[in-house]
C-alpha positions as a Markdown table, in Angstrom:
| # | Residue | x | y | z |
|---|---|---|---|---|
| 1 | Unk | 156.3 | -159.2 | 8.6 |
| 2 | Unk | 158.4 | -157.3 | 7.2 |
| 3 | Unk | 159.9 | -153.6 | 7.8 |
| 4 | Unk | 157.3 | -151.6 | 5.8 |
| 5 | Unk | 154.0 | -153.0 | 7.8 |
| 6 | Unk | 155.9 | -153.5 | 10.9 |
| 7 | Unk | 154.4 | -151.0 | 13.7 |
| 8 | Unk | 157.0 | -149.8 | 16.6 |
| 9 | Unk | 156.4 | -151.8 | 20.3 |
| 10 | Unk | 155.8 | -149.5 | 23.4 |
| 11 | Unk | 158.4 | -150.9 | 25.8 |
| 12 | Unk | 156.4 | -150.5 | 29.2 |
| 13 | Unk | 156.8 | -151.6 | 32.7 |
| 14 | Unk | 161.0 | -152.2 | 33.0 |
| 15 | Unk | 162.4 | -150.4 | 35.8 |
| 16 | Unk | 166.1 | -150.6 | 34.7 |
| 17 | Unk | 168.0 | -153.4 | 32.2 |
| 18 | Unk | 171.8 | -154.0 | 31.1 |
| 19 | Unk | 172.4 | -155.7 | 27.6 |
| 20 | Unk | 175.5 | -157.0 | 26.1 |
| 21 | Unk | 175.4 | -157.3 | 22.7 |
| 22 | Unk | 177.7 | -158.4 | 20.1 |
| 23 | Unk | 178.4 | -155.1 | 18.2 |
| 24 | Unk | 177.6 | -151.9 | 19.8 |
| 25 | Unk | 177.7 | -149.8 | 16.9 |
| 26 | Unk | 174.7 | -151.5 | 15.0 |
| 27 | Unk | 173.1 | -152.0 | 18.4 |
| 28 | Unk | 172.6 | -148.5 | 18.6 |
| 29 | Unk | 170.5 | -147.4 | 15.5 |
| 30 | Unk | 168.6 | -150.5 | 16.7 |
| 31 | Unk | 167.9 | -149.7 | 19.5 |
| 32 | Unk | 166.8 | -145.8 | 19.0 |
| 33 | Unk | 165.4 | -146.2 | 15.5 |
| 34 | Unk | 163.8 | -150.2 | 15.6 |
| 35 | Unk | 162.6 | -150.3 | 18.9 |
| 36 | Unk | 162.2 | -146.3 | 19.4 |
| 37 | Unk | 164.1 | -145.9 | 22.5 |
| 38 | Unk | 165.7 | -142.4 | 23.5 |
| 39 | Unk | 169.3 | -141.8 | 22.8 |
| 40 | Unk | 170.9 | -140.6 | 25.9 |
| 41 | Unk | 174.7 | -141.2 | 25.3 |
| 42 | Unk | 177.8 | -143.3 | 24.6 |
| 43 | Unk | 181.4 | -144.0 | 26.0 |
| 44 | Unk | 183.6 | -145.8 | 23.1 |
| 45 | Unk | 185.8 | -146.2 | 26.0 |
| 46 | Unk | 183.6 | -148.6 | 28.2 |
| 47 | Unk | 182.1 | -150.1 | 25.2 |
| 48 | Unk | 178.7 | -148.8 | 26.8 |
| 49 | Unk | 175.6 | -147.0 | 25.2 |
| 50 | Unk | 172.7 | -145.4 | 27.4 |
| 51 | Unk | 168.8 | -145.6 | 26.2 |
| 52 | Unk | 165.7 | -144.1 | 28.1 |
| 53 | Unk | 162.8 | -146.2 | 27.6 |
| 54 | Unk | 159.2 | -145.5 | 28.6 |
| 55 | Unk | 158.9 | -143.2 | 32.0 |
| 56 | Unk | 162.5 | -142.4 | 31.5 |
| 57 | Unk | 163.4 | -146.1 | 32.5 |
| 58 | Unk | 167.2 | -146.1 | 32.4 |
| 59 | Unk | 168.2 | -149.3 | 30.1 |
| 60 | Unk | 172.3 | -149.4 | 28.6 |
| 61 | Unk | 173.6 | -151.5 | 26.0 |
| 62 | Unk | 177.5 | -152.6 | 26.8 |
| 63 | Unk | 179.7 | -154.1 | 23.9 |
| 64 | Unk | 181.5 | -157.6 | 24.2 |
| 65 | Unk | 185.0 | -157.0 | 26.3 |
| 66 | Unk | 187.9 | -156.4 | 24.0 |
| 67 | Unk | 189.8 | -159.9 | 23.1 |
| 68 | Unk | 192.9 | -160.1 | 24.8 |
| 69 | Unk | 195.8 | -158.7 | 23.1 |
């Protein structure tokens, strides 16, 4: 399938979830424009992002922990 036929999934029934994911800053565009959840905010600081899914369902996205110095 690829990205011109694809057709957006309805996330439904999640009450609250907490990804890691490898890079944060691609995560984000997919999250909000791929899988059509709402944008709610970031913190660069805590390496987090924060989605709304269906019903307002809090979900966050939290980037890998910095390396060690």
């Amino acid at each position: 399938m690829s990205a011109d036929n694809a057709t957006t999934p309805q996330i439904e029934g999640i009450y609250e979830t907490h990804l890691t994911v490898a890079d944060l800053k691609t995560s984000i565009p997919f999250y909000r424009d791929i899988l059509g959840l709402e944008f709610a905010a970031e913190f660069p600081e805590r390496r987090i992002a924060f989605f709304w899914a269906a019903r307002r369902t809090p979900c966050s996205a939290s980037g890998k922990p910095a390396p060690a110095p």
